[in-house]
C-alpha positions in Angstrom: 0.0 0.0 0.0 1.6 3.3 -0.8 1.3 5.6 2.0 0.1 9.2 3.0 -0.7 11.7 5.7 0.9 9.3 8.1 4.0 10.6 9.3 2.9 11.7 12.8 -0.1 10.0 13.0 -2.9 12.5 11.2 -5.0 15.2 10.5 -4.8 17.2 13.9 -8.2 20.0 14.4 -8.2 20.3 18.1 -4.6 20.7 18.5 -4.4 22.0 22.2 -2.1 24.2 24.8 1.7 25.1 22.9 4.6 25.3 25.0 3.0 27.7 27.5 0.0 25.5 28.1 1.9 22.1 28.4 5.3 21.2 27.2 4.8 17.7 26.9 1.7 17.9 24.4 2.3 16.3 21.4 0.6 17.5 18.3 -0.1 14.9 15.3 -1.4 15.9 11.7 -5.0 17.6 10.8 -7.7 18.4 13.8 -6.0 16.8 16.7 -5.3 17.3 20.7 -3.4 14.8 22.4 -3.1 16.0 26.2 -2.8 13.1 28.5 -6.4 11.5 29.7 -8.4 13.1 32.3 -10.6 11.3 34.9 -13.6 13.4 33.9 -17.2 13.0 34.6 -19.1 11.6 31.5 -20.9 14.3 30.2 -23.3 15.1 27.2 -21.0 17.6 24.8 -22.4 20.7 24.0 -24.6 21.6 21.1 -0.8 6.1 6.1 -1.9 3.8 3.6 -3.9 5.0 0.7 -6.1 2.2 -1.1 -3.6 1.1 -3.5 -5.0 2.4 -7.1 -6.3 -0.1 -9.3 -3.4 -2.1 -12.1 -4.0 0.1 -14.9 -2.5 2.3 -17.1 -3.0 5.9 -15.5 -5.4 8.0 -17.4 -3.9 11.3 -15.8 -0.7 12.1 -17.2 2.1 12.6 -14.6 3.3 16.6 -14.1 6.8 17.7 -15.1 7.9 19.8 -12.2 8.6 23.3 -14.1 11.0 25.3 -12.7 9.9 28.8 -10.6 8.2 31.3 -12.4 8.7 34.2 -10.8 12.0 34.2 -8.4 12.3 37.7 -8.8 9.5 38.1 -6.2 9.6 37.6 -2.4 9.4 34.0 -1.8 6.0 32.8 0.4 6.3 29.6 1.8 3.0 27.9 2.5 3.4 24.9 5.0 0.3 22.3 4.5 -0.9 18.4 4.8 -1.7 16.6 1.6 -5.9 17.1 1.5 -7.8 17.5 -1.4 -9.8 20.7 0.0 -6.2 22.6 -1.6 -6.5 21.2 -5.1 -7.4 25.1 -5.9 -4.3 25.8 -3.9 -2.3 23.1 -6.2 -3.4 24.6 -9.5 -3.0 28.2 -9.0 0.4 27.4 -8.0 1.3 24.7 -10.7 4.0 23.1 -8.8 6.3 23.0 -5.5 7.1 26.9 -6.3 4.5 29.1 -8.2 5.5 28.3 -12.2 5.7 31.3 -14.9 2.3 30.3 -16.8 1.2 29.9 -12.7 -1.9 32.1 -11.2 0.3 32.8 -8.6 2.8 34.7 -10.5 0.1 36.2 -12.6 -1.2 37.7 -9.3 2.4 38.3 -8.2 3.0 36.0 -5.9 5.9 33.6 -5.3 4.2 30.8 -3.5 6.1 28.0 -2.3 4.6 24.9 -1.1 5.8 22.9 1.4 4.3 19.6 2.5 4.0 19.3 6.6 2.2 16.6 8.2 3.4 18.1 11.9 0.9 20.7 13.7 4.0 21.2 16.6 6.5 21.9 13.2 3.9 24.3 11.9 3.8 26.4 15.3 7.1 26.2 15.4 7.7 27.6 11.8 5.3 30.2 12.4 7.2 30.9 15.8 10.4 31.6 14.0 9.0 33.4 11.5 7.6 36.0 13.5 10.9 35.9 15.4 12.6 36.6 12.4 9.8 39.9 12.0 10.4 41.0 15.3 14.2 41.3 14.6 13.3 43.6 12.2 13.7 41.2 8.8 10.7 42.6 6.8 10.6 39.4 4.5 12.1 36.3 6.6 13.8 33.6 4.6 13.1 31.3 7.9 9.7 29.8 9.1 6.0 29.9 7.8 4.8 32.6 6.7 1.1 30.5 5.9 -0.3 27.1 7.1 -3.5 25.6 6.8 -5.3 23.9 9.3 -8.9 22.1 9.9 -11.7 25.1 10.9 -12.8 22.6 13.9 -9.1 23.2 15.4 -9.0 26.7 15.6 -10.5 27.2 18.7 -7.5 25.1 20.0 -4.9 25.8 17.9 -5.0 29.4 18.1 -4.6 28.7 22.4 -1.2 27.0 21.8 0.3 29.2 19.1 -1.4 32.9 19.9 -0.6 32.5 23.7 3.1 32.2 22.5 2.9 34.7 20.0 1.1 37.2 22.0 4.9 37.6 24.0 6.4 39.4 20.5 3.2 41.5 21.2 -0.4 41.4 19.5 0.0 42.5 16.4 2.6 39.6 15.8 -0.4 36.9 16.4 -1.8 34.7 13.4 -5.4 34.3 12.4 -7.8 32.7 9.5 -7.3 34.8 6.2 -9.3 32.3 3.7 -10.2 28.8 3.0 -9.1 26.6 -0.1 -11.9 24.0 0.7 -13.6 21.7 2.6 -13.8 18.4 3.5 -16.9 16.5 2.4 -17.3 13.1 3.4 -13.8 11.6 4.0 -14.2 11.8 7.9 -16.2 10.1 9.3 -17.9 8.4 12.8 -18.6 4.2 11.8 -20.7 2.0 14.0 -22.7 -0.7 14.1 -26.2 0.2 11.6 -28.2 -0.1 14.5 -26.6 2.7 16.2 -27.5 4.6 12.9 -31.2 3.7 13.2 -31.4 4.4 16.9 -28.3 6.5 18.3 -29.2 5.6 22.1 -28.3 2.3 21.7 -24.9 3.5 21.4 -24.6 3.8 25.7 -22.3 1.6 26.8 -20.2 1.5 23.4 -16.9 1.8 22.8 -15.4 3.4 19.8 -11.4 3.3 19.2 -9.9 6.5 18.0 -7.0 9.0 18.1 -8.4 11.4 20.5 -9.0 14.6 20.6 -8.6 14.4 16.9 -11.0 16.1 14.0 -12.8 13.1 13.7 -13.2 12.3 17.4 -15.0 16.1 16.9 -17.3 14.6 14.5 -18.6 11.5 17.2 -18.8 14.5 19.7 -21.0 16.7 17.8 -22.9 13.9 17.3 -23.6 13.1 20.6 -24.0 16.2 21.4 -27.1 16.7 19.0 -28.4 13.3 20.1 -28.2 14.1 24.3 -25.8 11.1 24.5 -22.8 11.3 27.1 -19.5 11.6 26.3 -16.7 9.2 29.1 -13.6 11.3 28.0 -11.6 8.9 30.5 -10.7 6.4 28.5 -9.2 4.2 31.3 -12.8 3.4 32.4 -16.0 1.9 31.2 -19.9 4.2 31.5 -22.6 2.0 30.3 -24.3 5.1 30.3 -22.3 6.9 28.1 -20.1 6.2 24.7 -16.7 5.1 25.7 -12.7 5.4 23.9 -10.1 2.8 22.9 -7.1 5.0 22.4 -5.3 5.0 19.2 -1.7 5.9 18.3 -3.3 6.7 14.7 -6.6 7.2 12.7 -4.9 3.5 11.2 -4.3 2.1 13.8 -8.0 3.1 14.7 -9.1 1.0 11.9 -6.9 -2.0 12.5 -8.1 -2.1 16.1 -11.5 -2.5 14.7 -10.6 -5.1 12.1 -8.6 -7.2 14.7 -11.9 -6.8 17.5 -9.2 -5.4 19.9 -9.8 -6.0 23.4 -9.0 -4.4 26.6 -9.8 -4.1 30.3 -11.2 -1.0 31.2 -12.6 0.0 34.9 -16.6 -0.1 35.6 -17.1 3.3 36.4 -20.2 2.3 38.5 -18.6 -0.9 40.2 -15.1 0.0 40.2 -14.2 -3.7 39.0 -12.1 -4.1 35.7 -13.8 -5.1 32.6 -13.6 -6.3 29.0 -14.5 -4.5 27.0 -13.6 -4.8 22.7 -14.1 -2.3 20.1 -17.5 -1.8 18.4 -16.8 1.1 16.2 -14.3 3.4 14.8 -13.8 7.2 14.0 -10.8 7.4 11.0 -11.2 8.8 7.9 -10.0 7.9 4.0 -7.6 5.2 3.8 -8.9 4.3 7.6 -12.3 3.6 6.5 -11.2 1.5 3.8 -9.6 -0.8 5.9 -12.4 -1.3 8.1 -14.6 -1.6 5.2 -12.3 -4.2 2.9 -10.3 -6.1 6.3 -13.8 -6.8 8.2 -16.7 -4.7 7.5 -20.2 -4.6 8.9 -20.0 -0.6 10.3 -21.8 1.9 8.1 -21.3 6.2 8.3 -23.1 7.1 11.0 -22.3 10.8 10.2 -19.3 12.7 8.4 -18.5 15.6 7.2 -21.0 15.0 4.0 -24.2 15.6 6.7 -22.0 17.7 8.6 -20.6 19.8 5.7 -19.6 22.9 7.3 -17.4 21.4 10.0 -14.2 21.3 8.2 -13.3 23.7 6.1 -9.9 24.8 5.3 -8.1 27.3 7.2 -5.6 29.2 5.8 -3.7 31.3 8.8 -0.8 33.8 8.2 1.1 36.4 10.7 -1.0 39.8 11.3 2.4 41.7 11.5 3.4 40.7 7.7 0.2 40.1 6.2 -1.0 44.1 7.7 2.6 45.3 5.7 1.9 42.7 2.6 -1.6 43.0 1.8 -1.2 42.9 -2.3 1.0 39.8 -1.4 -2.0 38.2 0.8 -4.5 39.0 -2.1 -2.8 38.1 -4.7 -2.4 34.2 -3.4 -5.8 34.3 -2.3 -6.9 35.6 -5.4 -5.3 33.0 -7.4 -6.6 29.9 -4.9 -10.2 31.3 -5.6 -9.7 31.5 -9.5 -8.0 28.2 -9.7 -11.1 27.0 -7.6 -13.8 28.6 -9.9 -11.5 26.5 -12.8 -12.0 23.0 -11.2 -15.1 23.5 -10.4 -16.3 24.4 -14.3 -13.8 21.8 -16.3 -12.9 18.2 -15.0 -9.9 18.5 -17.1 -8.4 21.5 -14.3 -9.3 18.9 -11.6 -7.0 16.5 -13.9 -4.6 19.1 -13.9 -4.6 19.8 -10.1 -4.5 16.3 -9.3 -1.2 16.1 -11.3 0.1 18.8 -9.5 -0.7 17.4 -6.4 0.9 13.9 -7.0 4.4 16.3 -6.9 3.7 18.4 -4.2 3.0 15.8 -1.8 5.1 13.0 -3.3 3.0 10.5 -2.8 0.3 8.3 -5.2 -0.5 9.0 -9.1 -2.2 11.5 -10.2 -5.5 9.2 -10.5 -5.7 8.4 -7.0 -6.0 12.2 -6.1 -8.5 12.7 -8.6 -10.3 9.5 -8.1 -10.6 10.6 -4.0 -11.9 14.1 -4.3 -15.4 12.5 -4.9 -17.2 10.9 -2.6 -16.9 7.1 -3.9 -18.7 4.3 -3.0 -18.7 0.7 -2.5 -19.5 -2.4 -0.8 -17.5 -3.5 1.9 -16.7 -7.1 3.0 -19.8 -8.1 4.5 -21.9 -6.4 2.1 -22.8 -3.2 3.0 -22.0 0.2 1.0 -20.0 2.5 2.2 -18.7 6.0 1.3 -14.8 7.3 1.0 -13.5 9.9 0.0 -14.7 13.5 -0.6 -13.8 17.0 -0.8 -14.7 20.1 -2.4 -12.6 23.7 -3.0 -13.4 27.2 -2.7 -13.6 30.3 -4.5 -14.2 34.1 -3.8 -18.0 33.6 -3.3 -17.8 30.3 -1.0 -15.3 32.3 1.6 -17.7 34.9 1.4 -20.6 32.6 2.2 -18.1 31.0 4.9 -17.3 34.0 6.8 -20.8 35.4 6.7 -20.0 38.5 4.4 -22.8 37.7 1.2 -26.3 38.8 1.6 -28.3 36.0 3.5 -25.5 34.2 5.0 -24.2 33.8 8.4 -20.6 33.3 10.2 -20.3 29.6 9.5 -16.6 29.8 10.5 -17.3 31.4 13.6 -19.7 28.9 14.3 -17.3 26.0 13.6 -15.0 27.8 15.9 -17.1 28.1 18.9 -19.5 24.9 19.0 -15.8 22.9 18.8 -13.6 25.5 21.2 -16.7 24.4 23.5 -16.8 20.8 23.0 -13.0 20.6 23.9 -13.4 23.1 26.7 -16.1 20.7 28.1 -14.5 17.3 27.7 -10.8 18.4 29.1 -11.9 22.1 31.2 -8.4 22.0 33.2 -6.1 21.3 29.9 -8.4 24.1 27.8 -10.2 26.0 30.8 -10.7 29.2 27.3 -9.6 30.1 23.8 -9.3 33.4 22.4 -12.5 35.2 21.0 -13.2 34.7 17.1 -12.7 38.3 16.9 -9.0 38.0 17.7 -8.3 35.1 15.0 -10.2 36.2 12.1 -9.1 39.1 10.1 -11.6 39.2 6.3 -9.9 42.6 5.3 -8.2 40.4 2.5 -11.2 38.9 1.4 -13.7 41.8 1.5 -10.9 43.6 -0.5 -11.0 41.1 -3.5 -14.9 41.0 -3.3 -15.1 45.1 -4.0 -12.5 44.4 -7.0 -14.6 41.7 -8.1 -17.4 42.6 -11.0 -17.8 39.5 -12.4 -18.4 36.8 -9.1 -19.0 33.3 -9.7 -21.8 31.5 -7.4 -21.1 29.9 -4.2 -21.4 26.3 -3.8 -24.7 25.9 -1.3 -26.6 22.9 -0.1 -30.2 22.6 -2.0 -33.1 20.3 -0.9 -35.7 19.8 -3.0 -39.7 20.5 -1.6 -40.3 17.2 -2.0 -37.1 15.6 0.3 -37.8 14.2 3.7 -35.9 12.7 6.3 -35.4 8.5 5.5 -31.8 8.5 7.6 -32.0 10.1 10.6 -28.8 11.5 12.2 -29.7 13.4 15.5 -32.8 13.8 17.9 -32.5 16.6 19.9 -35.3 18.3 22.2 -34.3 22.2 22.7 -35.8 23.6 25.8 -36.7 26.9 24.0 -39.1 28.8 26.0 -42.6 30.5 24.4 -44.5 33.1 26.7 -47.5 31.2 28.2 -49.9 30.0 25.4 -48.6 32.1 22.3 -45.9 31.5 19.7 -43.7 34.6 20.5 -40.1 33.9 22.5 -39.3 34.6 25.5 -35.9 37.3 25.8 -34.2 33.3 27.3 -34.9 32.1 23.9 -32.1 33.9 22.3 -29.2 31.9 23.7 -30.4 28.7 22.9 -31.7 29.8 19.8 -28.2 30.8 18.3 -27.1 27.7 19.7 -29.6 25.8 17.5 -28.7 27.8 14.4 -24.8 27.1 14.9 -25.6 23.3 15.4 -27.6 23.4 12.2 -25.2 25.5 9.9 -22.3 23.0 10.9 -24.6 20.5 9.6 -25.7 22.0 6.4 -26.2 18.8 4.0 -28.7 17.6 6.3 -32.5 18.2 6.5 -34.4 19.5 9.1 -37.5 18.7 11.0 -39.1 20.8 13.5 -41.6 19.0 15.9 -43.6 21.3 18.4 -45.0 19.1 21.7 -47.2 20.3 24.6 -48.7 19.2 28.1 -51.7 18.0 28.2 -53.2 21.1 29.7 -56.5 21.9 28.2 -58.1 21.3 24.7 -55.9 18.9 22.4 -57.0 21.0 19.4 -55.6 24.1 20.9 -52.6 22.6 22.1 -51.8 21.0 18.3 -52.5 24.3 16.5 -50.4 26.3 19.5 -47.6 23.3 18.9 -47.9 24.3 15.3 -47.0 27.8 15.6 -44.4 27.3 17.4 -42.5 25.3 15.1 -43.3 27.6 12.6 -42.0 30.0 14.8 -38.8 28.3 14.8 -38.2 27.3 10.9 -38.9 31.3 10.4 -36.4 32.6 12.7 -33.8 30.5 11.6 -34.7 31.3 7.8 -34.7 35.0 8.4 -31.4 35.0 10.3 -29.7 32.3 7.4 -31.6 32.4 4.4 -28.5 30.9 2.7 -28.2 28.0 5.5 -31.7 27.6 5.6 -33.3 27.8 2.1 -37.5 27.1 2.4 -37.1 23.7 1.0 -34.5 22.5 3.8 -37.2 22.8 7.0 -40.2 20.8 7.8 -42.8 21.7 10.6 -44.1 18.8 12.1 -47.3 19.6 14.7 -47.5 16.8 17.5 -49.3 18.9 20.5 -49.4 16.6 23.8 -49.3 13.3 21.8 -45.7 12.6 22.3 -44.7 13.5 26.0 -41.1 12.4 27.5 -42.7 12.0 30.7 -46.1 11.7 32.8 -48.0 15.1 32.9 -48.2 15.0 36.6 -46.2 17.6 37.8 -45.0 20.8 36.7 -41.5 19.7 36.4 -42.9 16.8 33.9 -45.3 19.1 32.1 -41.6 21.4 31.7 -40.5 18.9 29.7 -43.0 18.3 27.4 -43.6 21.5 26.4 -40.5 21.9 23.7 -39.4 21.9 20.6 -37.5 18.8 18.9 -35.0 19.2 16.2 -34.5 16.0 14.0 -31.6 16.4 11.4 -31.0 13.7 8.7 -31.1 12.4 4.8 -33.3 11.5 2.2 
């Protein structure tokens, strides 16, 4: 099997804590956070090898590496994984250093790509970088001057490298500039089907994984949405709550599954030692073709195809240099857009960029990279079908949409940066007691700049759902307590908060559909109490619409009147009666 992304271990998004926070943490590749385990309460979150191509003849033509293009210009060195979100990245630069016929030179910009699977290298290059700046070198031939990280990180991330940075003084901090892509589909939560069709049965489970890691975020979130604990000792065994086999790897995830690895874990109940073996498996693309082609029977339970805003692409640069380069930062985010808006209109740029990308990263043909930026399917060894693969790229009017700068569109990025900050702060709340505000790490100067210079914008790639979709695969069941003044549809002023809470859980899941079910008591006429239920529903698919019409297009959300028919307890005391007066939110596929 040839291999990729592997060598550290993987994609790292909640990488946690820097030197400052805790020398000994040890960062691995895309989305992850590896401080040692806690013995923390089980609690409900809040809201390698590739598969070897196939024996043939390769239909892509291999790349011959041109030399640089435009040497004359300050060289940018761009430190990244190898991910299919930058194939827009890949083509605007045409090779390891922006070539003459490039978009990056045309836009003036000497881009230099550098592959690094290490999140701890990358803070360290960005470190010496604005060392180097400091010292007074206004263009530093040492460190990062960009990296790229998974959005579901940030929240972390930004707490190890910004509380280091912030010693050279504020202005020499890094934050999100743009985003090449997104991931869409290739991570992934497996399990058991019957975890799919009824996510409570998943109590008492255990699920191997590298922890802490982007796909780890993905089980959380869905937990989360489905009231579900979380046992983020992974020492110990809650039969009331989903439970971790620790991984050294998002492979070695896989194999544990494919081997049924066993261990004994401590009853956290009893107190006496148990065996427990693993059930399921959170990995991503070649992982999940192990599990699928060595052993099978586990199906998506979620990924980042329902949950299609959780991952997007980060592209982070050095306020300092980027505030005294802005034609520089422009000019490279100009050409990542354009070469986006290429791939997206003619397969044969995708060919193109997956040529590229063959070089860049050194690793696989150029068909493997263009085969595994679709979402593929196939059956796996016991014969079920399963999904790998899958990512999408960006232009001018998706980082608009991302950032929540177009018309109709909120802050998904923000929103992806909060709902993870908080699920790391409350699994590990003494490794990651806070991160810094989004305000602090996001700086859209750049972006806004090339949307006024833009006349001619090409259309942002959005989720549509069709009048006529429902719900067949559900993901989540959630019941939101949000509160209604007495017998009316209007909120409360305590609505707010959970409200926005809702709408961030909702945007991060934008590929899925929506139902809205309004329950009552049983308090007085069951007519009354349907039609009231009604309204309020309807009270909640509105707000939601007006405050996202882009997240939340007509077609996406479904009222669904059930008045006192459905209660979650007996209406016997007022406590109960609480409780059945709500609002649940059921997110899934057609």
């Amino acid at each position: 099997m040839a291999k990729v992304r592997i060598n550290t271990g993987g994609k790292i998004a909640m990488v946690v804590l820097g030197l400052i926070i805790i020398s000994a943490a040890v960062y691995n590749f895309r989305d992850t956070i590896a401080p040692p385990a806690q013995k923390q309460a089980s609690n409900v979150p809040p809201v390698a090898n590739l598969p070897d191509v196939p024996d043939e003849t390769s239909k892509i033509p291999p790349v011959v590496e041109s030399p640089p293009g435009c040497a004359d210009k300050p060289e940018v060195r761009f430190y990244h994984w190898a991910w299919n979100s930058q194939m827009g990245m890949m083509l605007a630069t045409g090779g390891k250093q922006a070539t003459a016929q490039s978009l990056m030179c045309k836009n003036g910009v000497n881009l230099k790509l550098i592959r690094e699977d290490n999140v701890d290298t990358m803070q360290s290059l960005m470190m010496t970088f604005a060392d180097r700046l400091k010292k007074g070198d206004a263009h530093p031939k040492e460190g990062a001057h960009f990296v790229a990280i998974m959005g579901d990180g940030g929240a972390a991330f930004f707490k190890g490298i910004n509380d280091q940075l912030q010693r050279l003084g504020p202005e020499y901090t890094a934050a999100v500039v743009g985003s090449a892509g997104y991931s869409r589909g290739e991570d992934k939560f497996m399990g058991p089907p019957a975890w799919r069709e009824n996510p409570q049965s998943a109590k008492g489970g255990v699920v191997a994984g590298y922890l802490r890691d982007g796909d780890w975020n993905i089980a959380l979130k869905w937990l989360g949405d489905n009231g579900i604990p979380n046992n983020p000792d992974d020492t110990t065994w809650d039969p009331d709550a989903l439970n971790w086999i620790n991984a050294s790897d998002y492979i070695d995830a896989a194999q544990k599954y494919v081997s049924n690895f066993c261990t004994e874990l401590k009853h956290k109940q009893t107190g006496k030692k148990v065996k427990k073996c693993t059930d399921a498996v959170v990995t991503w693309t070649p992982g999940d073709v192990t599990v699928a082609e060595q052993r099978g029977g586990l199906v998506s339970i979620v990924s980042t195809k329902e949950y299609r805003s959780q991952m997007p692409n980060a592209i982070i640069g050095n306020k300092k240099w980027m505030a005294a380069n802005p034609e520089l930062v422009q000019g490279m985010l100009k050409a990542i857009f354009d070469a986006g808006d290429l791939i997206k209109g003619d397969d044969a740029q995708l060919q193109k960029a997956a040529g590229i990308s063959a070089v860049v990263y050194g690793e696989q043909t150029p068909d493997y990279w263009y085969k595994y930026f679709t979402l593929q399917v196939q059956k796996d060894k016991q014969g079920l079908m399963v999904e790998l693969g899958g990512s999408s790229v960006n232009n001018l009017a998706d980082n608009l949409q991302l950032f929540g700068l177009a018309p109709g569109s909120t802050n998904v990025f923000a929103a992806t940066y909060n709902v993870f900050g908080a699920i790391v702060t409350s699994q590990y709340p003494k490794l990651v007691p806070n991160y810094p505000p989004i305000k602090e790490v996001l700086d859209t100067r750049y972006v806004e700049a090339l949307a006024k210079a833009d006349t001619n914008m090409a259309a942002p790639d959005l989720p549509t759902f069709e009048a006529t979709d429902k719900v067949e695969k559900v993901i989540s069941r959630k019941s939101w307590n949000i509160e209604f003044t007495t017998g009316s549809a209007n909120f409360t002023p305590a609505a707010e908060r959970d409200l926005d809470a809702l709408l961030a859980d909702l945007t991060i899941a934008g590929g899925t559909l929506v139902e809205v079910h309004g329950h009552t008591d049983n308090v007085g006429n069951v007519d009354t109490n349907t039609r009231l239920s009604e309204q309020r529903a309807f009270a909640v698919k509105q707000w939601l619409e007006k405050k996202a019409p882009s997240a939340f297009p007509g077609t996406r959300t479904k009222v669904f009147a059930k008045g006192p028919s459905e209660p979650l307890a007996p209406n016997d005391t007022p406590e109960n009666r609480a409780r059945n007066r709500r609002v649940e939110i059921i997110m899934g596929t057609n």
